[in-house]
C-alpha positions in Angstrom: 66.0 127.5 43.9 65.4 129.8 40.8 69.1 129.6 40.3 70.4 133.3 40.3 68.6 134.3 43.6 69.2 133.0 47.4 65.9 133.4 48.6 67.3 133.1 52.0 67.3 136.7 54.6 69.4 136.6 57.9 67.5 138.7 60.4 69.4 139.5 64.0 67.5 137.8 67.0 67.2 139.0 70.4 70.5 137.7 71.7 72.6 139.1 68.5 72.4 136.0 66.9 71.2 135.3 62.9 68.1 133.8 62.5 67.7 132.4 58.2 64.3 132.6 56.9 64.2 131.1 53.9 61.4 131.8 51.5 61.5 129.9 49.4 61.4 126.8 51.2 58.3 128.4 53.6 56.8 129.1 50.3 57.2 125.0 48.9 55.9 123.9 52.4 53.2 126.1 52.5 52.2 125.3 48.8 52.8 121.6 49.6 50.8 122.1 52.7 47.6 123.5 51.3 47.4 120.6 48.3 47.9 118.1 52.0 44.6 119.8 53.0 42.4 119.9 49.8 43.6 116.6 48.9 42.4 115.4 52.6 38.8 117.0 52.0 38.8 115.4 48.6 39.6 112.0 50.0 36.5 112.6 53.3 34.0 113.2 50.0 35.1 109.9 48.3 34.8 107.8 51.6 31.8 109.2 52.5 30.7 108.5 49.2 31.8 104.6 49.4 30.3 104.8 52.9 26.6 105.8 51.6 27.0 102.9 48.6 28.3 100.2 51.4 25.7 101.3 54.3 22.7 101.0 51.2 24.1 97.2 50.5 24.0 96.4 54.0 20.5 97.5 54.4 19.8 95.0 51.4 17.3 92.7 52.7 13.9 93.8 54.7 10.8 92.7 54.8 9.7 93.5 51.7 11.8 91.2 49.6 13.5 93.6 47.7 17.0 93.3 46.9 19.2 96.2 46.2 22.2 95.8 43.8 25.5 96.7 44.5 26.8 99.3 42.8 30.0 97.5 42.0 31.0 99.5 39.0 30.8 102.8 41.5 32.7 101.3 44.2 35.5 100.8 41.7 35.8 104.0 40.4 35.7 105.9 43.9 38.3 103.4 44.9 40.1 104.3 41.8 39.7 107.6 42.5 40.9 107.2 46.6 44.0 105.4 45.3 44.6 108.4 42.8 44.2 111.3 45.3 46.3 108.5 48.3 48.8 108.4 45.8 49.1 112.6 45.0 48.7 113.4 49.0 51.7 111.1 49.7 53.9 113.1 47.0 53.0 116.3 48.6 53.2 115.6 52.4 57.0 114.4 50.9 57.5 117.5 49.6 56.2 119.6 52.6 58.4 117.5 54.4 61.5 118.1 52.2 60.9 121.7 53.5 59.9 121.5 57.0 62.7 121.9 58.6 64.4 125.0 56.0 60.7 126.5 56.4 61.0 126.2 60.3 57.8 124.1 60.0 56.4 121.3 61.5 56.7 117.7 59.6 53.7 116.0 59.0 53.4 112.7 60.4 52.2 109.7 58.6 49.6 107.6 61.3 49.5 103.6 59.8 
């Protein structure tokens, strides 16, 4: 809350009841909700990154008796960098949570 504002309308529904929107709270969700989904396509570009480094180790030895190094270093920094973003999508699915149900929105569920 902004503190001098209730950011919260009543609007009559079909059978004469009150129905609250509250916009501030849709607002916080959907705000929440959007960082949920960049964050997510952030995350898909550092796996996939890991991915290509891991698949290129695996393919290591052939017939040619060449050894590829690891790229250890890189591996360490995109996991950094997956623990960073893991860390910032949990805060916001919380926080578009925290919302959900003043928002009228669905919660977002947490798959382990």
């Amino acid at each position: 809350r902004c503190g001098h504002h209730d950011h919260t309308l009543f609007f009559s529904n079909a059978l004469g009841g009150y129905m609250t929107v509250n916009y501030e709270a849709i607002g916080r969700y959907v705000t929440a909700e959007e960082a949920v989904t960049n964050l997510l396509r952030q995350q898909g570009q550092l796996v996939t990154q890991i991915e290509s480094i891991l698949l290129r180790t695996k393919q290591n030895y052939s017939s040619t008796n060449t050894i590829r190094i690891v790229e250890t270093a890189k591996l360490i920094e995109l996991s950094s960098e997956l623990n960073q973003s893991q860390s910032v999508l949990l805060d916001m699915v919380r926080e578009a949570n925290h919302y959900a149900d003043d928002a009228n929105k669905p919660r977002i569920r947490l798959a382990e």
